[in-house]
C-alpha positions in Angstrom: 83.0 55.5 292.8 85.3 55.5 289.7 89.1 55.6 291.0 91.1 58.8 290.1 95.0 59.1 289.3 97.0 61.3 291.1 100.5 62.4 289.8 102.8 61.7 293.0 106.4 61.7 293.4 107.1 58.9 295.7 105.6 55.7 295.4 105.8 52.0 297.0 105.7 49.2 294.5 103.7 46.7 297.0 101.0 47.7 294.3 102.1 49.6 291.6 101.8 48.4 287.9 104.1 49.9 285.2 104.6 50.1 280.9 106.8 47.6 280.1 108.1 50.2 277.9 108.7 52.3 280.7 111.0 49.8 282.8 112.9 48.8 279.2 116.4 48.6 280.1 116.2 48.9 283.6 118.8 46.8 285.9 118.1 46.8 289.2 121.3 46.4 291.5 121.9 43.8 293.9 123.0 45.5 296.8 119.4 47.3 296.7 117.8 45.5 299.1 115.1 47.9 300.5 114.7 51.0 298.0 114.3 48.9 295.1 111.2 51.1 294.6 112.9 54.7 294.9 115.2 53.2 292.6 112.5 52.1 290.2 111.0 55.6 290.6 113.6 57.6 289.7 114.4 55.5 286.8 111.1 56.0 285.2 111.5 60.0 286.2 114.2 59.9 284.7 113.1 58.6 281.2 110.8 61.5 280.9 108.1 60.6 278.8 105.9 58.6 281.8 104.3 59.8 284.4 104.2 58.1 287.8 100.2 57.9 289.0 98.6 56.4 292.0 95.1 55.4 292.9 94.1 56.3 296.4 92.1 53.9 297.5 90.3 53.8 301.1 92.5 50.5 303.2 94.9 50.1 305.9 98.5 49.3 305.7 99.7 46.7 307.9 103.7 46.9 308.7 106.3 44.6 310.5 106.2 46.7 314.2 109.3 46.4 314.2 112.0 49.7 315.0 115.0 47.8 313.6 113.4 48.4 310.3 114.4 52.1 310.9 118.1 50.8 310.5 117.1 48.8 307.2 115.5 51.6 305.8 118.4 54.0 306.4 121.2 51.9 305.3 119.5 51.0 302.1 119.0 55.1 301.5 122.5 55.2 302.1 123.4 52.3 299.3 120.9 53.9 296.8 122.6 57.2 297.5 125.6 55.8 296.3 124.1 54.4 293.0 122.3 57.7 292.3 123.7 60.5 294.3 122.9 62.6 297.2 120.8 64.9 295.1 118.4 62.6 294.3 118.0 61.2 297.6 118.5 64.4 299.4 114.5 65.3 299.4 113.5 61.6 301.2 116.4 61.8 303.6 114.9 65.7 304.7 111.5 64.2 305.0 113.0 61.3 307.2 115.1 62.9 309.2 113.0 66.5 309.9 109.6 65.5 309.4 109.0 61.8 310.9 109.7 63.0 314.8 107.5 65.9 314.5 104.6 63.9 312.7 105.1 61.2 315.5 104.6 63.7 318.1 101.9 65.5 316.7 100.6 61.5 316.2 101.0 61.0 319.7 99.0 63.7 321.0 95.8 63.1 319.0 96.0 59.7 319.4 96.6 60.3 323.4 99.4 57.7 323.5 102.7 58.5 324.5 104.3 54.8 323.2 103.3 56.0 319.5 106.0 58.2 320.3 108.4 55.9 321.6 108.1 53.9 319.0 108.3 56.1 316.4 111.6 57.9 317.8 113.3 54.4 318.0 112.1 54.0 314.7 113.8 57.4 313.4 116.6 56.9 315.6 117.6 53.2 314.0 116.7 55.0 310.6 119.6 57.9 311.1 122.3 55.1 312.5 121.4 52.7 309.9 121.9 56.1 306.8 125.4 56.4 309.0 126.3 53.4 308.8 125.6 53.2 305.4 126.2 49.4 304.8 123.3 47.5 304.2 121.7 45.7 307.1 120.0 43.1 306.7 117.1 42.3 309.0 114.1 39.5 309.0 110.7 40.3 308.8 108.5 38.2 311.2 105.0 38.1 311.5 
């Protein structure tokens, strides 16, 4: 009944609330257009005296079905890789890159649907061009 913090590493900020003191003197670049929130993350990490916490809570998260995001998403690592270095973004690029095609496959066979994994491989696939790229791409979010 009563919600629980979790310590986690990554975290989105389409719901996250933070200490004013722990976002004092932060300046968020302009080219940042998409990672904003990894940015954000490893600032506060950074600090060391906060910790970054989540609530799990039970809901579903709707998305732009869109694979050109893949190429948004990868081109802004890229820019944020260039602010912070490839250390720090090495971990997230791993997970993209290794772990999204064989967790869209393994999603495709429980969910018996073989476009989940079309999908998902355009998506990955527009993620890795877009981080080789590595200008940001700007795209539009309908819907």
């Amino acid at each position: 009944v009563f919600p629980v913090l979790e310590h986690k590493w990554f975290f989105g900020t389409m719901a996250t609330f933070f200490l004013r003191d722990a976002l004092d003197g932060i300046e968020i670049p302009d080219e940042l257009d998409g990672a904003e929130d990894l940015y954000i993350g490893m600032f506060v990490r950074r600090r060391g005296k906060y910790k970054i916490c989540l609530i799990n809570i039970e809901g579903t998260h709707y998305h732009n079905p869109s694979p050109a995001k893949g190429r948004w998403v990868g081109s802004n690592l890229r820019v944020l890789q260039k602010i912070v270095g490839f250390r720090m973004v090495f971990p997230i690029l791993a997970r993209n890159i290794i772990l999204y095609p064989i967790a869209a496959f393994i999603s495709s066979i429980f969910t018996r649907d073989s476009i989940v994994l079309i999908y998902n491989l355009a998506r990955w696939r527009n993620f890795v061009a877009g981080y080789a790229k590595g200008k940001p791409v700007k795209i539009r979010f309908d819907g």
